[in-house]
C-alpha positions in Angstrom: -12.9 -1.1 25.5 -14.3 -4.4 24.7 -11.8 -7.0 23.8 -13.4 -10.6 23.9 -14.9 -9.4 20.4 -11.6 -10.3 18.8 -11.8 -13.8 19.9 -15.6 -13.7 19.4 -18.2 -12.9 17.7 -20.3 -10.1 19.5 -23.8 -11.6 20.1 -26.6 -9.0 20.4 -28.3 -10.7 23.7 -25.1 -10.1 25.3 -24.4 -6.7 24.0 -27.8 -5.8 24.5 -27.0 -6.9 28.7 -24.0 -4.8 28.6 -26.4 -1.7 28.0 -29.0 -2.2 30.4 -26.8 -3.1 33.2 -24.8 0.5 32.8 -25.7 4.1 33.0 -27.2 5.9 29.9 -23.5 7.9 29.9 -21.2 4.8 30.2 -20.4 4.4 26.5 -18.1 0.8 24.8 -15.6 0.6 22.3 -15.5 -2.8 20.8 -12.5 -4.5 19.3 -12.8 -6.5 15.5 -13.0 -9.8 15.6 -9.8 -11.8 14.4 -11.4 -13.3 11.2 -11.4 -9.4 10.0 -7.6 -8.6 10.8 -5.7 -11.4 11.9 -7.1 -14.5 10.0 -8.3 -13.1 6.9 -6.0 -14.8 4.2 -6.6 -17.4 2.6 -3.0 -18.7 1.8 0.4 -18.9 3.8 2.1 -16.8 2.0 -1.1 -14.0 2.8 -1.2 -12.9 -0.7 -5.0 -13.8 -1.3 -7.7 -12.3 0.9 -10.5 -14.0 2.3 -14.2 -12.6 1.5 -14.8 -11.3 4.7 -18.5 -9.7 4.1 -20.4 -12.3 5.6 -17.9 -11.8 8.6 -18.3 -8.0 8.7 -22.0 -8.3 8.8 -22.4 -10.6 11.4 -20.4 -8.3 13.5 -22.2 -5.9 12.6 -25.2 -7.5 13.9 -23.9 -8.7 16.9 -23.0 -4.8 18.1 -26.7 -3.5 17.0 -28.1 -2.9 20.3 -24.6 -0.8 21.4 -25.3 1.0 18.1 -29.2 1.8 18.9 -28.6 2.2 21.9 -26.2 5.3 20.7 -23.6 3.6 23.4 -20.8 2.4 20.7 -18.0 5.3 20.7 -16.5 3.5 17.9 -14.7 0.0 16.4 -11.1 -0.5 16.7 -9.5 -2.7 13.7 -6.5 -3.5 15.2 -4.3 -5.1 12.6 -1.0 -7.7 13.0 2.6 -6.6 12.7 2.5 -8.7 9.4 -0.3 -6.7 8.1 1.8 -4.8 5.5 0.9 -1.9 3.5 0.8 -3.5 -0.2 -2.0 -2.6 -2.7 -4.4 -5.0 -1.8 -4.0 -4.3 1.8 -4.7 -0.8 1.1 -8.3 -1.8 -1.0 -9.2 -3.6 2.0 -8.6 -0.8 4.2 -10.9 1.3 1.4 -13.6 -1.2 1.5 -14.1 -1.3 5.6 -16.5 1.5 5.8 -19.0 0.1 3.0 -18.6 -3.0 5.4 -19.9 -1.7 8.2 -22.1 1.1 8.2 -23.4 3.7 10.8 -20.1 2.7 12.4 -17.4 4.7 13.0 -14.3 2.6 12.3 -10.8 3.8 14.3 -7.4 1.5 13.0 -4.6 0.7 14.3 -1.2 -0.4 12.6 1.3 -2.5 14.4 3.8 -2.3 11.6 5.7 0.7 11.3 5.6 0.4 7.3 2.4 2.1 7.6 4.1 5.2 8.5 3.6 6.6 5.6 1.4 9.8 4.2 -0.9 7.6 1.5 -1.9 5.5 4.5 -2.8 8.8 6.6 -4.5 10.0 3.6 -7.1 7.0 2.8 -7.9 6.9 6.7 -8.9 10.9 6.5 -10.9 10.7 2.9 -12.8 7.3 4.3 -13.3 8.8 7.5 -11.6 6.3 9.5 -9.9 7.5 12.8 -6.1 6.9 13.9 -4.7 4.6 16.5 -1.8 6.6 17.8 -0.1 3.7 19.9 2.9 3.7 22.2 4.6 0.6 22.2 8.2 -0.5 22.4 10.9 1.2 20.5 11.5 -2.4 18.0 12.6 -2.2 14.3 8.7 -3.5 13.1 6.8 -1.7 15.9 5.2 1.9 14.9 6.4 4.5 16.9 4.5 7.2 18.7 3.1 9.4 16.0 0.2 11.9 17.5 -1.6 12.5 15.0 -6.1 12.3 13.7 -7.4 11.6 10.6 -11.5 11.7 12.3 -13.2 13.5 14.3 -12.3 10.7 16.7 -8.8 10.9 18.9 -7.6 7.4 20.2 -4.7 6.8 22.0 -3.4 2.8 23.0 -0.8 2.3 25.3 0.5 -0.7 25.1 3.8 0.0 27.4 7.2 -0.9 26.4 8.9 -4.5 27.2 12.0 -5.1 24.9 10.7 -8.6 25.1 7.5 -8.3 23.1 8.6 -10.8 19.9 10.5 -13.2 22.4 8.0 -13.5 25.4 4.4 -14.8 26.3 1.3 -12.7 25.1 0.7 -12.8 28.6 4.0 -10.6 29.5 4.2 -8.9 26.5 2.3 -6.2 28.4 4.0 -6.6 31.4 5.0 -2.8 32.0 4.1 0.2 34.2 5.1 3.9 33.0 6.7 6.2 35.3 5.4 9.4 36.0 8.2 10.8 33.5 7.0 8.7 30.7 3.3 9.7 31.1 4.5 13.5 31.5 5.4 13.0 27.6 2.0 12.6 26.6 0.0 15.3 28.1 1.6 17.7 25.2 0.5 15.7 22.2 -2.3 14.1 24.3 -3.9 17.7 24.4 -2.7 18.7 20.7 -4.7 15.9 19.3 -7.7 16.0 20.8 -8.3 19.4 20.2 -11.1 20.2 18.0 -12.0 16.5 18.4 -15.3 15.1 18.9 -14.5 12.3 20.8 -11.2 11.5 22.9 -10.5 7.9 23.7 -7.6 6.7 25.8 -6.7 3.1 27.0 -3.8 1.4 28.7 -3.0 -1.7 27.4 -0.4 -3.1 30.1 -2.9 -4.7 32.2 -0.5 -7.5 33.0 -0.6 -6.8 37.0 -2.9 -4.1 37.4 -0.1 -1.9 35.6 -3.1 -0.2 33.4 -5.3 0.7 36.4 -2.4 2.1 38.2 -1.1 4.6 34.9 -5.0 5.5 34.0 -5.6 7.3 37.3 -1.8 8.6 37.0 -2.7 10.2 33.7 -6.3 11.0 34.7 -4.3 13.1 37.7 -2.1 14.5 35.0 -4.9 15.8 32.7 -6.4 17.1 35.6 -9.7 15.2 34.8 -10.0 14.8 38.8 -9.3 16.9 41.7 -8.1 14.4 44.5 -8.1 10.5 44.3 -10.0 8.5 46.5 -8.1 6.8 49.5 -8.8 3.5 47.6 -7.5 4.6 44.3 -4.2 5.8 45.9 -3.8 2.6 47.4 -3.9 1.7 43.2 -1.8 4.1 42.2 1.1 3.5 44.7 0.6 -0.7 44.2 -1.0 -1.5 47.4 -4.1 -2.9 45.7 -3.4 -4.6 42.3 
């Protein structure tokens, strides 16, 4: 999961690295770039939207070679807390595809307003995916809904620090799940993937090597591998951060 593509623009030399210095099999997920979620009003008050075309296709350019190279699993559009679910919110949810095409788009909600069936039903008739996120249980937050509206499941796990409106971006993801928490996933993990053609999941508490250690945790707990290497238990019990 690419996220440097949210601070900037993706530029195809780069991109086009990224591909021949990986195996055929290794596959990206790229993040939008701010000025498509996070920056794309043109007042204060965020009640007039930006054009954001020009924006969209230079994206779009920039992840060509992933795209030819069939190596992009998909675009997350990761939108703000304040990104609230009003009509004109909603058209520029609608208009995303047209935006970028051959592309399969996958969003995310960080408001919890969005929890609602309409919002559910334009992702599935536009054939956007779902971003089923855990974060912490907050008032604004959304909460852990499994649930596809693609033929793409995505999970984020952002972990779950009380402190998330009150501290640094930096510790915002400052969290590691126990093997308890994780245990709560495998149900819906499984449920939603099912029938899926693609499954992506991503730990987002990388503050402290807290994502490598809970990947190979759930990876054990999916039974994707047998055994862990020496060095990955040294991850998973903190010896190596």
């Amino acid at each position: 999961e690419l996220n440097f593509t949210y601070y900037a623009m993706p530029v195809p030399k780069t991109l086009a690295s990224m591909v021949s210095r990986t195996s055929p099999g290794f596959g990206f997920v790229v993040r939008s770039n701010k000025d498509m979620t996070h920056e794309i009003w043109q007042d204060e008050d965020r009640r007039v939207l930006k054009d954001t075309g020009d924006v969209f296709k230079a994206f779009r350019e920039g992840i060509g070679p992933l795209v030819d190279a069939g190596r992009l699993g998909c675009l997350l559009v990761q939108f703000p807390v304040f990104f609230y679910p009003v009509p004109q919110n909603f058209d520029y949810l609608r208009k995303m595809p047209k935006l970028m095409p051959g592309v399969p788009l996958v969003v995310e909600f960080r408001n919890r307003a969005w929890l609602r069936q309409d919002a559910y039903r334009l992702l599935e008739e536009t054939g956007m995916g779902y971003c089923v996120v855990d974060e912490p249980k907050l008032s604004r937050l959304m909460p852990f809904e499994p649930r596809r509206t693609s033929d793409i499941a995505y999970f984020r796990f952002h972990g779950r620090n009380q402190n998330w409106f009150s501290c640094s971006r930096e510790e915002r993801y400052n969290y590691l799940y126990s093997s308890a928490e994780l245990g709560e996933f495998i149900k819906p993990l499984r449920s939603v993937s099912e029938g899926a053609g693609s499954t992506f999941v991503f730990f987002n508490n990388c503050h402290a090597g807290a994502a490598a250690r809970n990947a190979l945790m759930m990876k054990q707990m999916l039974e994707l591998v047998d055994t862990l290497t020496p060095q990955q238990t040294r991850v998973v019990e903190g010896l190596i951060p």
